[in-house]
Structure formats: structure tokens, C-alpha cells
C-alpha positions in Angstrom: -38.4 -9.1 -18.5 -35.6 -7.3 -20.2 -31.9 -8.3 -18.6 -29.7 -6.0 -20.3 -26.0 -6.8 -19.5 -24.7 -4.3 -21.7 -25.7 -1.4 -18.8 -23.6 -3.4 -16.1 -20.4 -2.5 -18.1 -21.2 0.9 -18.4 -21.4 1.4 -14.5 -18.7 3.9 -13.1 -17.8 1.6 -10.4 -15.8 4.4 -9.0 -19.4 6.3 -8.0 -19.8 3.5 -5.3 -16.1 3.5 -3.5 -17.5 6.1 -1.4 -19.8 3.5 0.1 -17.7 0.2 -0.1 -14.8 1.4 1.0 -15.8 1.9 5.1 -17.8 -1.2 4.9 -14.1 -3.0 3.5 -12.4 -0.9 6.5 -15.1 -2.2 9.1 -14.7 -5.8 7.9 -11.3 -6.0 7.4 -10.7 -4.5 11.4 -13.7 -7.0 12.9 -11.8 -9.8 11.0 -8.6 -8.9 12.2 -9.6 -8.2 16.3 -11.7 -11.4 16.0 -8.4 -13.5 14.9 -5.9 -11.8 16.8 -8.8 -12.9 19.7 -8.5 -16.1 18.4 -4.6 -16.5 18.8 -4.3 -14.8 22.3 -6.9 -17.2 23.2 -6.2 -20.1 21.6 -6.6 -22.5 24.4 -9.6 -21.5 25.4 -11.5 -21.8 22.6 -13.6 -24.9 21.5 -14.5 -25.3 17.9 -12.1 -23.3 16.9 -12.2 -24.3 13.5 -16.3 -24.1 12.8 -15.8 -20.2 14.3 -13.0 -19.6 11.8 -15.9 -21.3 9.1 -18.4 -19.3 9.9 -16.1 -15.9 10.6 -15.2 -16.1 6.5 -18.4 -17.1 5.4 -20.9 -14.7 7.3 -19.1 -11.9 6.1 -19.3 -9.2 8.8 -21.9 -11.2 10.9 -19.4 -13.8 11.4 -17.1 -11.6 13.9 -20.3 -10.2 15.3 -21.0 -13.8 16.3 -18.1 -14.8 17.2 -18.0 -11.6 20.4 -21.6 -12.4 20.9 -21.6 -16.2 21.4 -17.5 -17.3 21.0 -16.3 -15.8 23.5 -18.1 -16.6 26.5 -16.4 -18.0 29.2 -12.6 -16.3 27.8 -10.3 -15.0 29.9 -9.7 -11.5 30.1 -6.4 -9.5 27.9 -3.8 -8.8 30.2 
């Protein structure tokens, strides 16, 4: 097996901002909703702390969690 690092540096990185860059927008919005969530609802929430865990570490499946499961039982926005 030939691991060539060399052809890593020579990647135009600038050829895959196209794709990153709405999956950044998406992620950066879901994290955003899903804390602003958090503070209106801060005393509703249990465990606040192991959803805030697993919101950074799951990446975007974090937030998806968090509507799915955290917020069950949360009062509406006014």
C-alpha cells in the first residue's frame, strides 16, 4: 500500500468550498437554534450539561438529537 502524503499538499482545497461551505452554514444555524433553545428553556431542561456534550461532539447529529429526544416535555416559545 502506497501512502503518498506529498498528493495531500497539492490538493486545491478551494475545489471543495462549494460543498463545505452549506454543510458549515447548516451546522453553524442547528447549533445556534439548539442553544438559543437551550437558554429560553433553561429551567426546563434536565441534563443540561450531557446535551451540550453530546451537541459539540455529534457534530450535526447532536442538534438533531437534541429536537428529537431534548426537548420533550418543553414549553412552547411565546
Amino acid at each position: 500500500m502506497n501512502l503518498n502524503l506529498d498528493n495531500l499538499w497539492n490538493l486545491d482545497f478551494r475545489s471543495f468550498l462549494p460543498i463545505i461551505a452549506p454543510i458549515l452554514v447548516v451546522y453553524v444555524v442547528l447549533l445556534t437554534i439548539v442553544f438559543v433553545d437551550m437558554y429560553r428553556n433553561k429551567g426546563d431542561r434536565k441534563n443540561k450539561f450531557l446535551w451540550v456534550i453530546a451537541i459539540i461532539v455529534l457534530n450535526v447529529f447532536g442538534p438533531i438529537l437534541y429536537f428529537a429526544f431534548g426537548r420533550r416535555g418543553a414549553t412552547k416559545w411565546n
